[in-house]
C-alpha positions in Angstrom: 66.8 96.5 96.6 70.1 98.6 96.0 71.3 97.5 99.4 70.4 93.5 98.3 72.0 93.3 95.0 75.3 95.0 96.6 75.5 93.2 99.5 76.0 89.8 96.9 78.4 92.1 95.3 80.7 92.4 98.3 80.0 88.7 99.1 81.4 87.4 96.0 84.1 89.6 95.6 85.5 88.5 98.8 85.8 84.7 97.1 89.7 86.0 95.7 90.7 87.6 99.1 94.5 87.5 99.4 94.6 86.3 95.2 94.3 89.8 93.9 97.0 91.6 95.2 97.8 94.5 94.3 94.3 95.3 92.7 91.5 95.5 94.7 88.9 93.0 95.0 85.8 93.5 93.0 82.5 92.4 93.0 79.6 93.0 90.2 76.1 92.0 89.5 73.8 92.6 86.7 70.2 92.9 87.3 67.5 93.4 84.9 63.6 93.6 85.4 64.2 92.1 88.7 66.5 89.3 88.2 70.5 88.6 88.0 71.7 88.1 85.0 74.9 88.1 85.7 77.4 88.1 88.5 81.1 88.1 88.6 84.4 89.0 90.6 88.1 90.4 89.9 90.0 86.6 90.2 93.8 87.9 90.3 96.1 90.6 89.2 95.8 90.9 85.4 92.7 89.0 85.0 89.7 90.3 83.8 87.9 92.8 85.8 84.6 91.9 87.8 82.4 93.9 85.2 83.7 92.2 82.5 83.3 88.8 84.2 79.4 89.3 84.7 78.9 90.7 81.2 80.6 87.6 79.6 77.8 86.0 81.3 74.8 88.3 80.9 75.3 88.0 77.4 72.9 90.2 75.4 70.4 90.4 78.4 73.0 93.4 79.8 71.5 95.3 77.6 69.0 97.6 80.1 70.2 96.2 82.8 71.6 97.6 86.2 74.9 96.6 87.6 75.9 96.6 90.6 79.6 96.7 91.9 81.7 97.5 94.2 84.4 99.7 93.3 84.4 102.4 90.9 84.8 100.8 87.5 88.0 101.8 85.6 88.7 104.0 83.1 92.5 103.5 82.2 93.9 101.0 80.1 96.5 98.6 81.9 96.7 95.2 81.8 93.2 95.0 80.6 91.0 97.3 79.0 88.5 99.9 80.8 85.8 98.6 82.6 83.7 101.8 81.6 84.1 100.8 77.7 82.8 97.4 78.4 79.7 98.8 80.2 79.0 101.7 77.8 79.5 99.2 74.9 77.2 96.4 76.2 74.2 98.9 76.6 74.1 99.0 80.8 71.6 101.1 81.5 72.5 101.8 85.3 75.4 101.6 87.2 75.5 101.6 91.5 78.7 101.8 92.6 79.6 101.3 96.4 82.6 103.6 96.6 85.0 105.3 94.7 88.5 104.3 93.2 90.6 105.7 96.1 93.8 106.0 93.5 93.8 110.0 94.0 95.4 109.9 90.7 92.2 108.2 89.2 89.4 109.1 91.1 86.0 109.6 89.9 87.2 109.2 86.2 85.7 105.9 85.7 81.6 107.6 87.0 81.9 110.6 84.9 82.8 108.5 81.7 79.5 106.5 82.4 77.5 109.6 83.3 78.9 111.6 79.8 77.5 108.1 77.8 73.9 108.6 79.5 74.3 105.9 82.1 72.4 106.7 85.6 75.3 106.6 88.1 74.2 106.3 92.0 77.2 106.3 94.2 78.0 105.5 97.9 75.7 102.5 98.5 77.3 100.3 101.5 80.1 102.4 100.9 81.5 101.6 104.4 81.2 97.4 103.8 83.7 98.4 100.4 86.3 99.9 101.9 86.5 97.1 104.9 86.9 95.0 102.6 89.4 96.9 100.4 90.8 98.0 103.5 94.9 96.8 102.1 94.2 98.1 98.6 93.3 101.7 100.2 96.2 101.9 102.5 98.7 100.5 99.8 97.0 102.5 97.1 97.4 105.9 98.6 100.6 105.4 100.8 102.5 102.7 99.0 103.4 101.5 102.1 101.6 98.3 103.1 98.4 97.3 105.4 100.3 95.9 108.3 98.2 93.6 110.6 99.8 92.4 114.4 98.9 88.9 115.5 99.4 88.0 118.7 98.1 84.5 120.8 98.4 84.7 124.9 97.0 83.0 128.0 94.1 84.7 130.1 96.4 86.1 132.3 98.4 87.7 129.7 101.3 85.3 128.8 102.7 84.3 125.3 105.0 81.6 127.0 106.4 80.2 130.5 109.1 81.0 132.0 110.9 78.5 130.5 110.1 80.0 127.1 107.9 77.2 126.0 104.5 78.4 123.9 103.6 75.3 121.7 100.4 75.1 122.1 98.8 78.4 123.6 95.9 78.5 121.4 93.6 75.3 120.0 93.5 73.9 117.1 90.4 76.3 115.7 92.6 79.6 116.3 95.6 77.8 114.4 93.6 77.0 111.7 92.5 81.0 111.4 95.8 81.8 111.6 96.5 80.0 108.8 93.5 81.1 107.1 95.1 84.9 107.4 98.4 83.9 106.1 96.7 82.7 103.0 95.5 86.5 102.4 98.3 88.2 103.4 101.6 89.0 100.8 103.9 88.9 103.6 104.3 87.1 107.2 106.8 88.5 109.2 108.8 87.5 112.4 111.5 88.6 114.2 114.9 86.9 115.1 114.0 86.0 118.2 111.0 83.7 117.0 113.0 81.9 114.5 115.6 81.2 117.0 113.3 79.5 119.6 110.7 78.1 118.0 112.3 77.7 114.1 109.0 78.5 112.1 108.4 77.2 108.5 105.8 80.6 108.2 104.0 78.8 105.8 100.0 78.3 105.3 98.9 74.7 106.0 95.0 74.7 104.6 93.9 71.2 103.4 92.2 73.4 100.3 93.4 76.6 98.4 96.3 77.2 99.6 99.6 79.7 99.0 102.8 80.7 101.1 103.0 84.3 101.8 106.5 85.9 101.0 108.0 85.5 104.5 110.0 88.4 106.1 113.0 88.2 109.0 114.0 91.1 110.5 118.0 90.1 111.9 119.9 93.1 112.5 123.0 90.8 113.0 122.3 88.0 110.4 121.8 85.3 112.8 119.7 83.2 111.0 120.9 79.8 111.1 121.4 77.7 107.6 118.9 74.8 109.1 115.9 77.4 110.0 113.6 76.3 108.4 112.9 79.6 106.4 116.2 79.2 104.7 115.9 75.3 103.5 112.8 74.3 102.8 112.2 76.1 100.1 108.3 76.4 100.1 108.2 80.1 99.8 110.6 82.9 98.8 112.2 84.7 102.6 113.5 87.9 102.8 115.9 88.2 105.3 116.3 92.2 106.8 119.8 93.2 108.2 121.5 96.1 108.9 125.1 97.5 107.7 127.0 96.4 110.8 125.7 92.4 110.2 128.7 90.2 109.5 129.8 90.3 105.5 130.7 86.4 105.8 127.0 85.0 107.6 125.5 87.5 104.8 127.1 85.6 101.8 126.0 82.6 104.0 122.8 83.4 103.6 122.4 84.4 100.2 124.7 81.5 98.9 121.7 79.6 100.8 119.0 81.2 98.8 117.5 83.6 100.1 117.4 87.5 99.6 119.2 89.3 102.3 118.3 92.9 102.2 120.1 95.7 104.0 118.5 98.6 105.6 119.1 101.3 107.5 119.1 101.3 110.8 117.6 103.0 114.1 119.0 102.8 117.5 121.3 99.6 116.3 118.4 98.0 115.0 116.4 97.4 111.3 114.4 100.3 111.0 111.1 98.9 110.9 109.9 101.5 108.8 112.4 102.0 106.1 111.8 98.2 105.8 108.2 98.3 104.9 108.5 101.3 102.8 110.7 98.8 100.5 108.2 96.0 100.7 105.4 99.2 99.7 107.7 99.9 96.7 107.8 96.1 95.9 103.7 96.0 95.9 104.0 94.0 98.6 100.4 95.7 100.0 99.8 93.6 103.6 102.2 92.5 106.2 101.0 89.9 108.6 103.1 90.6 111.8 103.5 87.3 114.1 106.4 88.2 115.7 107.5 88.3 119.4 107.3 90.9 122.3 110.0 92.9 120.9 109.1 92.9 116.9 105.4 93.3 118.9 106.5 96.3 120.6 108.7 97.5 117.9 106.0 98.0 115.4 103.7 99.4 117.5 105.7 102.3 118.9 106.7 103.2 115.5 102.5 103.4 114.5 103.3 100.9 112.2 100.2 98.9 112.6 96.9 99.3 111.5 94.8 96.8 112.7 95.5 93.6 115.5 94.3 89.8 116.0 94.6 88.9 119.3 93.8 85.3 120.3 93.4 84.6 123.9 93.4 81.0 125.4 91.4 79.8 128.5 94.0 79.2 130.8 97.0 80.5 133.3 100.6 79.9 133.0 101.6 82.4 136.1 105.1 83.6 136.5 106.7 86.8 136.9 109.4 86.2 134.1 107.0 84.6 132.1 106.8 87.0 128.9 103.7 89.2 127.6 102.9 89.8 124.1 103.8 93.2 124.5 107.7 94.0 125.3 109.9 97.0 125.6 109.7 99.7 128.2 105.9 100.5 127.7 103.9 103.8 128.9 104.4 105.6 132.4 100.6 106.2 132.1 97.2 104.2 130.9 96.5 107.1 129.1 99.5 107.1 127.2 98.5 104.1 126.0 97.2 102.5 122.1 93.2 102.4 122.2 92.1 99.5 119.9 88.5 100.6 118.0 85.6 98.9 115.9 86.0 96.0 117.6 84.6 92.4 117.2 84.9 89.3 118.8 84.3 85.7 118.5 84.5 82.3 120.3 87.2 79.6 118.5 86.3 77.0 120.3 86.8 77.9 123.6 89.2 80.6 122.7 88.4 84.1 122.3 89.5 86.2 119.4 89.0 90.2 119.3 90.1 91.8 116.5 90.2 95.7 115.8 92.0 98.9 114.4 94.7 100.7 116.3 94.8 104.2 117.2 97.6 106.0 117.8 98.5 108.2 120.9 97.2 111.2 118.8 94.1 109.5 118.4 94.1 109.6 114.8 93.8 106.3 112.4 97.3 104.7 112.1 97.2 103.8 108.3 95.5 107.2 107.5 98.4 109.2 108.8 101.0 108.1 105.4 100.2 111.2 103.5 101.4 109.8 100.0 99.5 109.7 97.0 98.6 107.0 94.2 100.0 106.5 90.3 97.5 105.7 88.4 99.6 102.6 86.6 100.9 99.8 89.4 103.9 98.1 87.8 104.6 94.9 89.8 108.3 93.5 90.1 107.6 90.9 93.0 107.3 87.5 92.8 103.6 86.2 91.7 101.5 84.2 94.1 99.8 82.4 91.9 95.8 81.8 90.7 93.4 80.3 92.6 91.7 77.8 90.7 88.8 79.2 90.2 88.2 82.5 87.6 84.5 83.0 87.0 81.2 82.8 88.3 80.0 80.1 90.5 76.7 78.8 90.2 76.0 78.4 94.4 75.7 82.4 95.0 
């Protein structure tokens, strides 16, 4: 029954996934002599906590019972108050916790609080299923450097445009639509100059329901974003465009005159270094990058192990072409096995497209986002711009 009640855990606290940023997201559910009494989930950064949700509705019938969540419950006092005081206080009887905090700083704090107030504390149920899907809070957490995802969409023969450079559409309707869908979850979408030049992107999320704009990223060594992209005007969601010291002073002030932030960074090889960049957006608890960029940004991140895990949308049909462009660009490996292996793999059908996603490996074989070697503060003090609640913050009644 463990297994049960969790699994609902990590099912509802997946119903704020992209709102809780940086915190975690946090399931609970309180059970007593066989029956929920109360379920809840973390809604948004600052909000109250998913234990504290559930107990607001339990009521008195916590008292005895067994909760079930997902993450380690916390110990500290932040924005809100600990978790553990909450539980201790209401009379739970039982806690099962999936995994635990992975804030180094914190770790294990929050159990051996409940264990010294005579709570029962069983640890490491579906402890794989939490950390999927707390997957950007563990790699921001521990690194401060954010969970950076590639996205790529190509023909069946291996083409992200023709010749010509035309790519609107590739893909179908149903793999747009899930693109979108990942934009809403991600804090950042990011592109290089190249894409806003041909194709002038608004790198916004277009969902008829629950919807928010992800701070958008443009990495321009040079500053060539025109005044009319669509990034700079439109004003839908705050851009950050990324140059380097040799970009031209006057189409700088341009820019920022325009609105948006134009950040310098250092540079490799002529170019933004791809790295230093993130690192800033890591410090900026900006905790997930959705890269959507072209073959070079493609090929830039990748050789740098920047990315952790890919999306890669494949459409039934052939363009052809020798000068027709692959998602993949640079000067690639001499040898197969020099190259990237992509693992835990899974796949589905979009209607009629295929989409496999998957984790990257570097060429040392070892996880790319465990490879930061940083450590966690226990406090996360947040100076970036707020997304915005969703507009729901409790319960619902369906699960």
């Amino acid at each position: 029954m463990d297994e049960q009640y969790m699994r609902q855990a990590l099912h509802i606290a997946q119903y704020a996934a992209g709102r809780t940023s940086p915190n975690p997201v946090v399931g609970a559910v309180l059970v007593r002599n066989g029956r929920v009494v109360g379920q809840g989930w973390h809604c948004q950064a600052g909000a109250p906590h998913a234990e504290i949700n559930a107990l607001k509705q339990a009521g008195e019938l916590a008292r005895g019972a067994t909760i079930y969540v997902t993450l380690e419950p916390c110990s500290h006092h932040g924005k809100t108050g600990p978790c553990t005081e909450a539980l201790i206080r209401a009379g739970v009887s039982k806690a099962v916790v999936a995994m635990t905090d992975p804030n180094p700083v914190v770790a294990g704090q929050g159990l051996d609080k409940l264990r010294a107030a005579g709570i029962e504390v069983v640890e490491g149920v579906l402890a794989a299923e939490a950390a999927k899907i707390n997957e950007v809070f563990i790699k921001w957490i521990t690194c401060r450097f954010p969970f950076v995802a590639l996205k790529t969409a190509m023909t069946l023969d291996g083409k992200i445009a023709t010749c010509q450079g035309n790519s609107q559409w590739i893909t179908n309707a149903a793999s747009r639509r899930r693109v979108h869908e990942y934009r809403n979850i991600y804090d950042a979408i990011m592109v290089g100059i190249g894409t806003v030049l041909a194709d002038n992107p608004a790198l916004t999320t277009r969902l008829p329901e629950d919807s928010r704009n992800p701070l958008r990223v443009i990495v321009d060594s040079q500053a060539r974003t025109p005044l009319s992209a669509q990034v700079v005007r439109d004003q839908l969601a705050p851009t950050i465009i990324a140059v380097t010291a040799q970009a031209p002073a006057e189409k700088v002030e341009a820019l920022r005159a325009a609105g948006v932030e134009v950040l310098t960074v250092a540079a490799k090889d002529g170019r933004v270094n791809l790295r230093e960049l993130l690192k800033i957006l890591g410090a900026r608890c900006i905790t997930s990058v959705l890269a959507e960029g072209g073959a070079t940004l493609n090929a830039a991140m990748i050789n740098s192990n920047l990315v952790d895990k890919v999306y890669w949308f494949i459409a039934p049909k052939f363009v052809g072409g020798c000068l027709a462009p692959g998602p993949i660009g640079g000067a690639g490996v001499n040898l197969i096995d020099e190259g990237y292996s992509v693992e835990d793999i899974s796949s589905e059908i979009l209607a009629g497209d295929i989409l496999i996603s998957g984790y990257l490996r570097n060429r040392e074989g070892r996880d790319v986002y465990r490879t930061c070697g940083r450590t966690g503060e226990s406090e996360i003090n947040c100076t970036r711009r707020e997304i915005g609640p969703p507009d729901h913050c409790g319960p619902r009644n369906h699960v």
